[in-house]
N, C-alpha and C positions, 0 to 999 in steps of 0.2 A: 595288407598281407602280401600281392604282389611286390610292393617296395622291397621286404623282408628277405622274400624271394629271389628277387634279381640283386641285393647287395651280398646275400651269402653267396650265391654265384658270383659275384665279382671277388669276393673276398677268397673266395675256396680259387679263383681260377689265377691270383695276383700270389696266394701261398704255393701252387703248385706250378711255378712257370717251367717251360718244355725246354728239352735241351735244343731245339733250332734256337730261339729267344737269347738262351745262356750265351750258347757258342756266337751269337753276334755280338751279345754284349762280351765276351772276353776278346770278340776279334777288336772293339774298339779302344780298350783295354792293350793291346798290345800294338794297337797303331799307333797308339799314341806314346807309348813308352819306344816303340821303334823312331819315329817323328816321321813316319809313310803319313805326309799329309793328304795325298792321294785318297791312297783309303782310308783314311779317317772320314774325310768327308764323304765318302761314298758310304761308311759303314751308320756313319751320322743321318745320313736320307735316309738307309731302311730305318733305324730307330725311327725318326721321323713319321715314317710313313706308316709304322706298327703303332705309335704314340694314333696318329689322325682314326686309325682303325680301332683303336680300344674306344676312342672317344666316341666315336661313330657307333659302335657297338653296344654304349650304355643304355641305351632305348630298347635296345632289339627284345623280344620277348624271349628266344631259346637264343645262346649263345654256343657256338661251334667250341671243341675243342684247339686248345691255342695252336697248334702244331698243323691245322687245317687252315688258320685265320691268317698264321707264318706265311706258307708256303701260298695261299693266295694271294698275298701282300706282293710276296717273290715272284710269283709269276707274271702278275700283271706290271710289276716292274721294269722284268726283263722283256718283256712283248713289248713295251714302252721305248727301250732302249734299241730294240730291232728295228724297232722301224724310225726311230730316230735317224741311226745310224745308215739306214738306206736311203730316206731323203737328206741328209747331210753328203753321203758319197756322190747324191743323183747332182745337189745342189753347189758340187767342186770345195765343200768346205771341210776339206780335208784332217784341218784340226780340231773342231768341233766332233769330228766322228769319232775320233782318236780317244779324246777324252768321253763320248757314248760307249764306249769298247772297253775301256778302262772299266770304267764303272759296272759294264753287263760282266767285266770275268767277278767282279767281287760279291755282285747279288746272284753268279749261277754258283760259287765256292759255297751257300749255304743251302741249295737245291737240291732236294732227295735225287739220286742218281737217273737218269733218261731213261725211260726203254729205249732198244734202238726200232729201225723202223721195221724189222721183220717181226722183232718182239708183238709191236703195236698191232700190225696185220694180222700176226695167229688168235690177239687177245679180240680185236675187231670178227674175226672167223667164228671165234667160238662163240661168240654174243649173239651174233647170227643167227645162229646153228639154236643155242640157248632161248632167245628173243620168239624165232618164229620169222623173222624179218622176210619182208618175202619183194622189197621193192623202197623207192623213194616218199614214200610215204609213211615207212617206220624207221625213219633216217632219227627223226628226233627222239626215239625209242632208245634205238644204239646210242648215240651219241649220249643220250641221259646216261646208261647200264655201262659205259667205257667211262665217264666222269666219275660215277660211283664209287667204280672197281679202282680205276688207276689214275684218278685224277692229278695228285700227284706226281706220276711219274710221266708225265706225258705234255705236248705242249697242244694244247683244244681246237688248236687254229689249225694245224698241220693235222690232226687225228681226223678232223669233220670231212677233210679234203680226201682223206682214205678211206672214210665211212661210206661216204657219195661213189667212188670210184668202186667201192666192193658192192652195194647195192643195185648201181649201174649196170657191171660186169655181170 
């Protein structure tokens, strides 16, 4: 019965694929009729890397909506490419970074829009305020209730560091 279960979830979630999914697949679609082999291959690794995660996925017992599963893929991509790119600059190899930098503008082009950082800070304030937070010990509370809210639009590394500083302060 579980089998039943977890294949009409895959069938129902492979019928209704999300427009982040689409729009990579028509950006490959149009790298390749442009002959930007650049991005081709960069848009080829996110396929890639969303192919490793469906697969990855076929066990799980609740599966995420695909547009959650997208942008997780994206993000932990581009956090990949960050710090590629700052031990590539630390390490003089200049052209290795170039092409890390290539590759992070093509995985941020399908990245729901940023907060910026005052955005972050008011959204951090009100959780606070929301939460009860009263110190560094309901750092993981916030930081859970900002994941929730706006996980998507935010980058978790840099949020955690303003969650600590406002709890601190």
């Amino acid at each position: 019965m579980r089998f039943f279960r977890r294949l009409a979830a895959t069938i129902h979630r492979k019928r209704t694929h999300t427009m982040i999914r689409d729009s990579i697949k028509a950006a490959q679609v149009s790298a390749m009729k442009a002959g930007d082999k650049a991005r081709l291959a960069a848009v080829r690794l996110i396929l890639a890397k969303l192919k490793d995660k469906d697969i990855e996925l076929r066990t799980a017992a609740s599966i995420p909506e695909d547009d959650v599963i997208v942008v997780d893929v994206l993000q932990k991509m581009a956090k990949q490419r960050r710090e590629s790119i700052t031990l590539y600059e630390q390490g003089g190899r200049q052209e290795l970074a170039e092409v890390e930098k290539a590759e992070l503008v093509v995985i941020e082009e399908f990245l729901p829009a940023q907060m910026s950082d005052d955005d972050v800070k008011a959204a951090i304030a009100a959780i606070i305020a929301e939460t009860g937070a009263a110190g560094m010990k309901d750092m993981g509370k916030v930081v859970a209730a900002l994941k929730a809210k706006h996980g998507s639009q935010l980058d978790m590394g840099k949020a955690s560091g303003l969650v600590k500083a406002a709890l601190a302060g």
